[in-house]
N, C-alpha and C positions, 0 to 999 in steps of 0.2 A: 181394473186399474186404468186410468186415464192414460192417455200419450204427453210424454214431456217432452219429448224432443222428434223430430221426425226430418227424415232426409227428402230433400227435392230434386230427382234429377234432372240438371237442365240437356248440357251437351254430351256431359259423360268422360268430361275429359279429365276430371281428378277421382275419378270410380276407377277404382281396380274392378276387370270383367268378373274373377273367379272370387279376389278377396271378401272384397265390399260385400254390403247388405245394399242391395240397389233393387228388390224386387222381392217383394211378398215379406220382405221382415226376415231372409235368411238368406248367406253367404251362397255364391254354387259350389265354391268348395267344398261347405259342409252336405249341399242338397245332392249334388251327382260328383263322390268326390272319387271315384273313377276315371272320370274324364277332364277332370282336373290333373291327376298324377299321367295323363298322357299325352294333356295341351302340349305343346313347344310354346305357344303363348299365353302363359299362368303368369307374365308380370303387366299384359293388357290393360289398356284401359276400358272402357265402356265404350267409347267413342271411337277407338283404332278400331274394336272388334265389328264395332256398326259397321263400321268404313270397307273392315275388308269383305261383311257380309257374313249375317247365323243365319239363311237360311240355310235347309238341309244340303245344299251342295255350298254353300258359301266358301269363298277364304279365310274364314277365320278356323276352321274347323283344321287343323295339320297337328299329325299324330305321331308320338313317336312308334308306333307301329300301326297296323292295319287293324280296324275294331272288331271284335265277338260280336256275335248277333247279338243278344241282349245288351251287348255296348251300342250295337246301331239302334237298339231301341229306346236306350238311354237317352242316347242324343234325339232321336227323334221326339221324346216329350220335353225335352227343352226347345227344341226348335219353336214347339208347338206352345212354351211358355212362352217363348220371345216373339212372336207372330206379332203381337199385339202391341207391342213396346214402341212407343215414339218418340226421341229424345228431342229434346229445343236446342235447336241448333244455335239461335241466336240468346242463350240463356244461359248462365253460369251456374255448374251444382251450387246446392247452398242449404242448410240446416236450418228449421225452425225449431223458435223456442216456443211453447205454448201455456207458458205460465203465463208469459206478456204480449196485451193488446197488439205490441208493434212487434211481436214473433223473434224481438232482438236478447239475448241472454243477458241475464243483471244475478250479482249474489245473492240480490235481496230476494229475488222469487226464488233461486234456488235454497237457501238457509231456511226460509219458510215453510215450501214443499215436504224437505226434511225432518223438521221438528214437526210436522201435522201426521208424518206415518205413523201409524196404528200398528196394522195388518202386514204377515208375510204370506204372499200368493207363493203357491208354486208353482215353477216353469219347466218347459221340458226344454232340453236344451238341441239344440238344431243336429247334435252331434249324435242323440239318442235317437231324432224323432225320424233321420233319415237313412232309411233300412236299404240295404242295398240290394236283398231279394226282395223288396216289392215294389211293384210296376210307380214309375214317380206318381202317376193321377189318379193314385191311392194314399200316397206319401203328402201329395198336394189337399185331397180331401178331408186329409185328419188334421192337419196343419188350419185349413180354414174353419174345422171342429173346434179344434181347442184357443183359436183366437177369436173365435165368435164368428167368423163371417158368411155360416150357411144363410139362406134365403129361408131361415123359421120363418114365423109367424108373427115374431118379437119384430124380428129385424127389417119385415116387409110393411108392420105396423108406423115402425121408426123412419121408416123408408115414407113413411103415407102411401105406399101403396094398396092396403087395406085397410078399415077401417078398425073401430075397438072392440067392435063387436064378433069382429072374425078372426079373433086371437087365438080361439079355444085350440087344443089340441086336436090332431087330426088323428089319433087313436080314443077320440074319444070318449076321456079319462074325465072330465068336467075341468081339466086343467091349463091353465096358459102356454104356450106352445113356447118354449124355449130351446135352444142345444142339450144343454143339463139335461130339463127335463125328457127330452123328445128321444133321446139316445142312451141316457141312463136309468130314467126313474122313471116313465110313464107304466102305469100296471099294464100297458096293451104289449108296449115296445120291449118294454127291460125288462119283461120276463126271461126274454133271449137269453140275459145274462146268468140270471137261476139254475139255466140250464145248463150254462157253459160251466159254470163253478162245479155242477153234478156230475157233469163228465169229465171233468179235471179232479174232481173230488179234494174238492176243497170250500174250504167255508169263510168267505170274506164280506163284508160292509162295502157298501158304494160307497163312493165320495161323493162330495155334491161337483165335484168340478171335471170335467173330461181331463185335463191334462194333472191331476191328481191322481183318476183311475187309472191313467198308464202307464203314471211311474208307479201304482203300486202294482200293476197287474203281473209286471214282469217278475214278481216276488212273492205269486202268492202260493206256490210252493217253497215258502222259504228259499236264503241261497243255495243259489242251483250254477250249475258252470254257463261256461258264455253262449255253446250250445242251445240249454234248455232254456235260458233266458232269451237268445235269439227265434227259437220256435213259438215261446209264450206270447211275445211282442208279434208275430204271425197273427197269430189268434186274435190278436185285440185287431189288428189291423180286419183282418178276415172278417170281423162280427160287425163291426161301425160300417 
């Protein structure tokens, strides 16, 4: 599905730090919402928390208590999200439309957009996808799985970073290297899965999309309580 709308941050100063979707297409409340529920500053903006400083010792980080070790680690792969992050200071946040040339919203693209959908994808939602026992930069790597943004074979093609001819699978399956394929369906790679279904003893169909196989994976002993759906979703984590 193409992007209709996409957010630009300039300075930061109408992002909520924790609310907003300001980084990677999900909220941090939904991504580490631990240390959300122990900011003292959850009404931040983007731009105050720059100011008072994430890195690891920064000011922005005041807790209502002292953190757990795996809360210091939490915050540690955010830190290590936010390393990279450089707002425009002299820039105003601002939304593109990308229906229209000049990125400005009109009805007429949106009415059109509308009546031309076909197709419902399915999506995982930020709520499901962010597990709180698995380390974030496993949480972070199934998040760029299922939006497409590993470095296949597709994407380094689209990139021109190799050419068309160096597409093929690198399991060596005679097949174009894609997410889909390279993680679900290649006969080298996705056998993995055969054998997890055997040890789970269960019997399921792939989907063709990752963010498909994960909402049904967690169901494929039928419903099961929040526990065993919480271990199932381990598993898929653990095998990608």
């Amino acid at each position: 599905m193409s992007v209709v709308v996409s957010r630009v941050v300039g300075d930061g100063r109408s992002k909520l730090f924790w609310s907003d979707v300001w980084v990677d297409g999900v909220a941090f409340r939904d991504m580490v919402g631990r240390l959300f529920d122990l900011s003292l500053y959850k009404e931040a903006s983007v731009f105050a928390m720059s100011q008072l400083g994430w890195g690891e010792d920064g000011g922005a980080w005041m807790w209502r208590r002292g953190l757990f070790v795996w809360e210091e680690e939490l915050l540690g792969e955010l830190c290590l999200l936010l390393h990279n992050v450089n707002l425009q200071v002299d820039k105003e946040d601002r939304c593109l439309w990308h229906l229209e040339s000049s990125t400005v919203f009109t009805l007429r693209s949106a009415y059109k957009h509308l009546v031309n959908q076909h197709n419902t994808f399915t999506t995982v939602s930020p709520k499901d996808l962010w597990h709180k026992d698995i380390p974030l930069k496993v949480v972070l790597f199934a998040w760029r799985l299922i939006r497409g943004r590993l470095p296949t074979k597709d994407n380094l093609f689209r990139h021109r970073i190799i050419g068309p001819d160096d597409g093929w699978c690198v399991g060596g399956c005679g097949m174009m290297e894609t997410s889909p394929h390279l993680f679900l369906h290649c006969q080298f790679f996705g056998k993995v899965w055969h054998f997890i279904h055997l040890w789970l003893g269960v019997c399921s169909v792939i989907p063709n999309m990752p963010a498909d196989y994960l909402n049904q994976f967690a169901f494929v002993g039928g419903f099961c309580s929040k526990r065993q759906l919480s271990i199932l979703q381990l598993i898929w984590y653990a095998t990608v």
